[in-house]
ChimeraX commands (.cxc) that place a marker at each C-alpha (Angstrom):
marker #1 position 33.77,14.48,-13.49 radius 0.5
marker #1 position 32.37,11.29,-12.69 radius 0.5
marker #1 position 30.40,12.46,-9.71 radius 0.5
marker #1 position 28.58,15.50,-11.96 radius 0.5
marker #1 position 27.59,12.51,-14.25 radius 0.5
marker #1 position 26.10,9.90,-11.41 radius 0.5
marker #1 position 24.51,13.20,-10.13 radius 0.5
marker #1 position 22.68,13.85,-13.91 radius 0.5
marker #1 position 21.83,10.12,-14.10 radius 0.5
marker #1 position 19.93,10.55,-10.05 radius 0.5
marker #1 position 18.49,13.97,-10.89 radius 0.5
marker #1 position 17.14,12.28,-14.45 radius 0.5
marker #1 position 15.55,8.95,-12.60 radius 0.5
marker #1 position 14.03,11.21,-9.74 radius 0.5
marker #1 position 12.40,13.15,-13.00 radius 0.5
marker #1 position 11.13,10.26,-14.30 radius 0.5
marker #1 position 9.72,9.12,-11.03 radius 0.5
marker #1 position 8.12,12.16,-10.85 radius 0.5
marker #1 position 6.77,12.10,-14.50 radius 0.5
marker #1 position 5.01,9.02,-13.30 radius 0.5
marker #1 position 4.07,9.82,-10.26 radius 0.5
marker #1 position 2.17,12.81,-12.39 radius 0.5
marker #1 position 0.47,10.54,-15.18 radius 0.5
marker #1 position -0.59,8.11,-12.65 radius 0.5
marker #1 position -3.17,10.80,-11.22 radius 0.5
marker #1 position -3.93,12.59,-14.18 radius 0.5
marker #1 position -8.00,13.55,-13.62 radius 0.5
marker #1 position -8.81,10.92,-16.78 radius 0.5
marker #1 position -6.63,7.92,-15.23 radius 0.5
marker #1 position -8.52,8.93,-11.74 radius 0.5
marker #1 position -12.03,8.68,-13.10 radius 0.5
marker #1 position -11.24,4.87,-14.51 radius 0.5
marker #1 position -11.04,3.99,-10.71 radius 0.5
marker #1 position -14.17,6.55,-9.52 radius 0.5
marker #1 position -16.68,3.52,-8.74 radius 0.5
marker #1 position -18.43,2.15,-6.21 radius 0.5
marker #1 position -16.71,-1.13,-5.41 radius 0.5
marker #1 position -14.31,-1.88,-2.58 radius 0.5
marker #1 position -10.70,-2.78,-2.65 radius 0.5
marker #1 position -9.10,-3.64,0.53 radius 0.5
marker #1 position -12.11,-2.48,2.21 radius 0.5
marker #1 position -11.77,1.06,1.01 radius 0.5
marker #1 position -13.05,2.83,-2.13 radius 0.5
marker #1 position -11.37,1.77,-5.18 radius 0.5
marker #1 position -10.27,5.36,-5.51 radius 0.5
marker #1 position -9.02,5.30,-2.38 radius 0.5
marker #1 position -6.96,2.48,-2.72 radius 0.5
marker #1 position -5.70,3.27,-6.14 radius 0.5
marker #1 position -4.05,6.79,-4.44 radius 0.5
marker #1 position -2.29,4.91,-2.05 radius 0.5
marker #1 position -0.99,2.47,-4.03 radius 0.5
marker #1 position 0.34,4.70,-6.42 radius 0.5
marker #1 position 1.73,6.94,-3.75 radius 0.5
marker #1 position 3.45,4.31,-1.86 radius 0.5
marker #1 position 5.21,2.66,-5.42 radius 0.5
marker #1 position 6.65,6.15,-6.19 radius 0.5
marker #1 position 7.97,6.34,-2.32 radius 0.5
marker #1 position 9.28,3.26,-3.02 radius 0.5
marker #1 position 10.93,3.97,-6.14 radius 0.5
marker #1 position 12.57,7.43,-5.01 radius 0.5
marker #1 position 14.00,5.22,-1.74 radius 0.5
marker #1 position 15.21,2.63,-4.20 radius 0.5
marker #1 position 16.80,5.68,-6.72 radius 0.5
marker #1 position 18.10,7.22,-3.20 radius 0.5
marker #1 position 19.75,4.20,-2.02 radius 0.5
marker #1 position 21.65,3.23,-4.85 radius 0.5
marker #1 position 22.92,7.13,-5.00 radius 0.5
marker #1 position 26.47,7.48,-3.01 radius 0.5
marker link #1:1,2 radius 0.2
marker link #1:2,3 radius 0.2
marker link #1:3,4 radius 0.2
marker link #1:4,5 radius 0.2
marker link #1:5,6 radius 0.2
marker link #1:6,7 radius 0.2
marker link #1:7,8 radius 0.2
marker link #1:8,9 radius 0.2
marker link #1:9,10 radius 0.2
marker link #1:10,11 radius 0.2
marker link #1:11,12 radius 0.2
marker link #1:12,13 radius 0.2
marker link #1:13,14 radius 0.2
marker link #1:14,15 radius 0.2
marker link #1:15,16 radius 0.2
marker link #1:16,17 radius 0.2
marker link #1:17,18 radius 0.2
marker link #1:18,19 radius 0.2
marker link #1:19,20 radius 0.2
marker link #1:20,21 radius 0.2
marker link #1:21,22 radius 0.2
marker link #1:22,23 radius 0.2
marker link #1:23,24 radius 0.2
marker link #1:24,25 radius 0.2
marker link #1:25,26 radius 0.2
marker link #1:26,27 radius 0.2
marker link #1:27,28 radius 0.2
marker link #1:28,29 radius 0.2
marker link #1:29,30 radius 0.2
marker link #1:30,31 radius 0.2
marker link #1:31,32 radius 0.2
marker link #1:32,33 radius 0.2
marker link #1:33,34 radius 0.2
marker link #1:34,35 radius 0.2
marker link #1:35,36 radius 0.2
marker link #1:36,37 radius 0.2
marker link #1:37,38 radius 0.2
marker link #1:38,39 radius 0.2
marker link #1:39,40 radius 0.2
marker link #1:40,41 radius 0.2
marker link #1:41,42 radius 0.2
marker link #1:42,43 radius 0.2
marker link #1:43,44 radius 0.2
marker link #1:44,45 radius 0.2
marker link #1:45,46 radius 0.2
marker link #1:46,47 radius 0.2
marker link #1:47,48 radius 0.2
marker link #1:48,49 radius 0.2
marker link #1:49,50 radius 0.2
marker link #1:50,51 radius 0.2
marker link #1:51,52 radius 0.2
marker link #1:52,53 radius 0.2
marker link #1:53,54 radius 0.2
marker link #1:54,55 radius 0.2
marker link #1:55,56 radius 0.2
marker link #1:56,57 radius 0.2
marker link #1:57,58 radius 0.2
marker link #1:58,59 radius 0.2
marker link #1:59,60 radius 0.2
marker link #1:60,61 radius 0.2
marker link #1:61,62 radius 0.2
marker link #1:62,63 radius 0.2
marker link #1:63,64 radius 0.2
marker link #1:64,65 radius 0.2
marker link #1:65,66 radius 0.2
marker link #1:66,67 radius 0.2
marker link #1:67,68 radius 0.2
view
């Protein structure tokens, strides 16, 4: 019983995660960061993508390793 309940809980985070994950790159959120200037010596964009992608890699492995 308990291990239908921890597996609810994981499924729910990973959900969430991927909720995020979503909003973050939503076209209107994405055109906020469409400019010229450099971050990290890439396009803001650019950067932006990446650092979004790698925080909800992170997250999931985070979610994942706490799982049994």
């Amino acid at each position: 019983m308990a291990d239908s309940r921890d597996d609810e809980q994981l499924a729910g985070r990973l959900v969430a995660v991927a909720a995020l994950g979503l909003v973050l790159i939503v076209p209107p959120l994405l055109a906020q960061f469409d400019r010229e200037e450099l971050a990290f010596g890439v396009p803001l964009l650019w950067a932006y993508l990446y650092i979004v992608w790698a925080v909800v890699i992170g997250l999931v492995a985070v979610i994942g390793g706490r799982s049994k």
